[in-house]
C-alpha positions as CSV (number, residue, x, y, z in Angstrom):
1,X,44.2,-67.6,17.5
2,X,45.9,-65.0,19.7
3,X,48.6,-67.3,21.0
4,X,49.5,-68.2,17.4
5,X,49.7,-64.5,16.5
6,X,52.0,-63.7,19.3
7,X,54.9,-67.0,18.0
8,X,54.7,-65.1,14.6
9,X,55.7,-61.7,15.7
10,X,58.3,-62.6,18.4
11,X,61.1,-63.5,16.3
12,X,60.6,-60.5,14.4
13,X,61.3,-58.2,17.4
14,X,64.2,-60.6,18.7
15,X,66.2,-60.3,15.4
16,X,65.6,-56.2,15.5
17,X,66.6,-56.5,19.0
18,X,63.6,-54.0,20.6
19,X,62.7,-55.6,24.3
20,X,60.4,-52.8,24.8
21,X,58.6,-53.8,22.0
22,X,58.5,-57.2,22.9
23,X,57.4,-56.0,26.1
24,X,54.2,-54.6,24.7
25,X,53.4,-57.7,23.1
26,X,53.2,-59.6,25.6
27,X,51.0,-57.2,27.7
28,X,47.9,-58.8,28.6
29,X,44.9,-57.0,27.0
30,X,42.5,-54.9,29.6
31,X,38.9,-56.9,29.7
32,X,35.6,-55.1,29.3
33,X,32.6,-55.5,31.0
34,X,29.8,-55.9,28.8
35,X,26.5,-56.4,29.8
36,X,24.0,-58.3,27.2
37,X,19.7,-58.0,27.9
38,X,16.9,-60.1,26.7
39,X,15.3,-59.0,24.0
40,X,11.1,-59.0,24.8
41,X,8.1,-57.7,22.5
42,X,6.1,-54.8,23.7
43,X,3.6,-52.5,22.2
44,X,4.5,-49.6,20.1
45,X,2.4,-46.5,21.2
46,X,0.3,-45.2,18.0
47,X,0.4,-41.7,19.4
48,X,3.7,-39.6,20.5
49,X,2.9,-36.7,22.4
50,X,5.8,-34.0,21.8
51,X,6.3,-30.0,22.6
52,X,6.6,-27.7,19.6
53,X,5.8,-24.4,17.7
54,X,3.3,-24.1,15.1
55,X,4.3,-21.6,12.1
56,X,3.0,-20.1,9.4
57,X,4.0,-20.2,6.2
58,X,3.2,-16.8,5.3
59,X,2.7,-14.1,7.8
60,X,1.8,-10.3,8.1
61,X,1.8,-7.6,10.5
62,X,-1.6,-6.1,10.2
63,X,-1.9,-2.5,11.6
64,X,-3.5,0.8,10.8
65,X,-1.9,3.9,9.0
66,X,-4.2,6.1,11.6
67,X,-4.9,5.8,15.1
68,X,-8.1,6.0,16.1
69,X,-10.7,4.2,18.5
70,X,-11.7,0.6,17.2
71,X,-15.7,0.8,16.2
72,X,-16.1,-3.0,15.0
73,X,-13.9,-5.9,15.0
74,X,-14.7,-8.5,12.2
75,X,-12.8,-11.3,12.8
76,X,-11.2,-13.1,15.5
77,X,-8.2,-15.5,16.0
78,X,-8.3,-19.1,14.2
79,X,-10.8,-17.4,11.5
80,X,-10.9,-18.0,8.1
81,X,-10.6,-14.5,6.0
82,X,-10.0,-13.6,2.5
83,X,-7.9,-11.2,0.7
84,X,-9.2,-7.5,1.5
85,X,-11.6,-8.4,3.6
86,X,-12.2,-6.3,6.9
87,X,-10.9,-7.0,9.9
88,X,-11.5,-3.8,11.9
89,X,-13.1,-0.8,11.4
90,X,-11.7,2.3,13.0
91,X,-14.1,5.2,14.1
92,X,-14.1,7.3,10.8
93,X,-16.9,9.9,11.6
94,X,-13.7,13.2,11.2
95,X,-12.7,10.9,7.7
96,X,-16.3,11.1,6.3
97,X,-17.1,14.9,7.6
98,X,-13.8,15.5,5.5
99,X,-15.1,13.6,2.4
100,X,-18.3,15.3,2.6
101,X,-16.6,18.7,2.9
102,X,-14.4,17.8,-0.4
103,X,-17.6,16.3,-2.2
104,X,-19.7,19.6,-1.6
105,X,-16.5,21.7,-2.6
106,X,-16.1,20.0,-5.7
107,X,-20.3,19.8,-6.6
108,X,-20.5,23.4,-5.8
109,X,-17.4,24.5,-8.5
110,X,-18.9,22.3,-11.0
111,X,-22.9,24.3,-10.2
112,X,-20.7,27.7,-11.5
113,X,-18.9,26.1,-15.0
114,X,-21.8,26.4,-17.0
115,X,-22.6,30.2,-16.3
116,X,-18.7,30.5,-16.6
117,X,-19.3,29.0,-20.1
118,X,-22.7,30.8,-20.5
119,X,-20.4,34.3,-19.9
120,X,-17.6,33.2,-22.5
121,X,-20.1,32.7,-25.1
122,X,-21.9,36.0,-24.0
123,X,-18.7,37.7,-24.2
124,X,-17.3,36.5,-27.3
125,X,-20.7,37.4,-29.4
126,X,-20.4,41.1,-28.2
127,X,-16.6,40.9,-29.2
128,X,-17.8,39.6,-32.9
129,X,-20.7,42.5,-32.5
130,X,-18.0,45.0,-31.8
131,X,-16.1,44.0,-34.4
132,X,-18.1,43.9,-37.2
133,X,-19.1,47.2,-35.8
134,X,-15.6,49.1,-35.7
135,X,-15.0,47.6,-39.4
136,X,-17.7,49.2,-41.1
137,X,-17.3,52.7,-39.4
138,X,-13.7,52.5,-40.2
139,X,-15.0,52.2,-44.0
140,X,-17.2,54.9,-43.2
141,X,-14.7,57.2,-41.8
142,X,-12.2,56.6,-44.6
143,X,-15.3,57.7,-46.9
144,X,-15.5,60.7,-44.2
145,X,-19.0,59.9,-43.5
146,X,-18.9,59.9,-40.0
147,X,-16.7,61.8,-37.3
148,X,-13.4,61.2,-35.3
149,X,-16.0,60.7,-32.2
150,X,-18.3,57.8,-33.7
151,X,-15.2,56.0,-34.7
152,X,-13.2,56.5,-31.2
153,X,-16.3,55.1,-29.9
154,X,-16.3,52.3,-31.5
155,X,-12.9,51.5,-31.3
156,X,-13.2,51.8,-27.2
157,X,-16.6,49.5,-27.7
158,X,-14.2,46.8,-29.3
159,X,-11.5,46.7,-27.0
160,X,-14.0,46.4,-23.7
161,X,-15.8,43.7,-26.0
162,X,-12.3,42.1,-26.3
163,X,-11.4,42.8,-22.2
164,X,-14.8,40.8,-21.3
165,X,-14.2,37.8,-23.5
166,X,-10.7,37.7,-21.6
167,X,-12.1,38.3,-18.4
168,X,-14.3,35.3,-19.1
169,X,-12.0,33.0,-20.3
170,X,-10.0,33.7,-17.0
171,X,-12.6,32.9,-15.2
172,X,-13.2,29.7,-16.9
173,X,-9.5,28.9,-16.0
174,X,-9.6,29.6,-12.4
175,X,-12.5,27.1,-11.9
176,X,-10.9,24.6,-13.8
177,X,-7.7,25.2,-11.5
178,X,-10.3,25.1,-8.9
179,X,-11.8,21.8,-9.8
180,X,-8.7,20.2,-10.1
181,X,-8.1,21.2,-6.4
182,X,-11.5,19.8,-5.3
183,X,-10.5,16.9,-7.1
184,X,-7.3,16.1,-5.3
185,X,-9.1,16.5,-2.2
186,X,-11.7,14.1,-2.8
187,X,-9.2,11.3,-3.7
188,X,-6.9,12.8,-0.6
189,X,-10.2,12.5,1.6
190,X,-11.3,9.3,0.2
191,X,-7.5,7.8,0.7
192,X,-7.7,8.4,4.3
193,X,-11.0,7.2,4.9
194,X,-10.2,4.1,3.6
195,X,-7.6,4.0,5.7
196,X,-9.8,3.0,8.7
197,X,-10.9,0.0,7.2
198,X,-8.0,-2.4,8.6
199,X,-8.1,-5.3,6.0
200,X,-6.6,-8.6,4.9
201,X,-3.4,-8.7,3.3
202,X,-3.8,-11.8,1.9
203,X,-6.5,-14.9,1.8
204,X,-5.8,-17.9,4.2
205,X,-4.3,-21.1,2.7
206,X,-5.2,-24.0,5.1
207,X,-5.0,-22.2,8.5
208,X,-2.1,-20.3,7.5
209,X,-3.1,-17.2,8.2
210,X,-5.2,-16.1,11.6
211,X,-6.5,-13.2,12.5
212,X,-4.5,-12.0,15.3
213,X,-5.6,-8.8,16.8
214,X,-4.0,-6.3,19.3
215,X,-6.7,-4.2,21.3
216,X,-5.6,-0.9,22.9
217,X,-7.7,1.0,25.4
218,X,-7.5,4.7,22.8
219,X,-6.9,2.3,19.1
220,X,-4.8,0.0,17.6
């Protein structure tokens, strides 16, 4: 067909007069070398060996808010774990003479509220005492039955009832200032002790999460 194709196209460049053109259509065109192979059967391997990076699809950094030695390690790497579980225990002996303390501190305010409350009600009776008391020698002493002195006494007797009951109730106040301190410090102690428990952040789902632990020579 090529011969046929170049008779149609060279009158077309004769009448527009181009002999480059006609020129380029005559150029032979360059050969390629092509190479052809047989086509054979052969086995298909069922395995393929390859090089590549395994990663998960959730991960965590697992470390500890305190440093301290490592007592116990509870898990090691490929192991299954679940959510809060622990994974090391840091020594904690200075954590639990702290909670201790706290606990005694707190025990110890509660053993005083009772005679705290024992004195309030002690205190308040002698105030009613006093002023039942200072009432009726005020009758008396506007009937002139008794003198200036009984009823100065009296009056002083009610307002040291009166002191005492507020004395009391201060005290009752200071302890429960106090026992909201020991309080604190429980929760405070009992924070930081659980902070040498170094535990899961999450549960494994199908292998996805290893334990992978980092041992120093002084803690984690």
């Amino acid at each position: 067909m090529r011969p046929y194709y170049a008779l149609a196209v060279l009158p077309f460049l004769t009448g527009c007069g181009s002999g480059s053109a006609l020129k380029a259509v005559s150029t032979p065109a360059t050969r390629m070398r092509v190479e052809t192979v047989a086509v054979t059967e052969s086995d298909w391997p069922s395995i393929y060996e390859a090089t590549g990076t395994v990663r998960a699809k959730t991960t965590a950094t697992v470390s500890s808010k305190l440093m301290g030695y490592a007592r116990e390690v509870r898990a090691q790497i490929g192991d299954h774990v679940r959510e809060g579980q622990p994974l090391v225990l840091l020594d904690a002996r200075d954590l639990e003479t702290s909670m201790v303390r706290a606990e005694a501190g707190r025990e110890e305010v509660k053993s005083v509220i009772p005679e705290a409350e024992s004195a309030i009600a002690l205190a308040r009776s002698q105030l009613d005492l006093a002023q039942v008391t200072f009432h009726r020698l005020q009758d008396l002493l506007n009937k002139r039955s008794i003198t200036n002195q009984e009823y100065d006494e009296a009056s002083a007797r009610l307002k040291a009832a009166q002191a005492a009951l507020d004395m009391a109730c201060a005290r009752r106040t200071q302890l429960d200032a106090r026992m909201a301190q020991m309080e604190q410090e429980v929760r405070a102690a009992g924070i930081q002790r659980g902070y040498s428990k170094i535990k899961a952040p999450f549960r494994d789902r199908q292998d996805d999460f290893c334990a992978r632990r980092r041992r120093r020579e002084r803690g984690w």
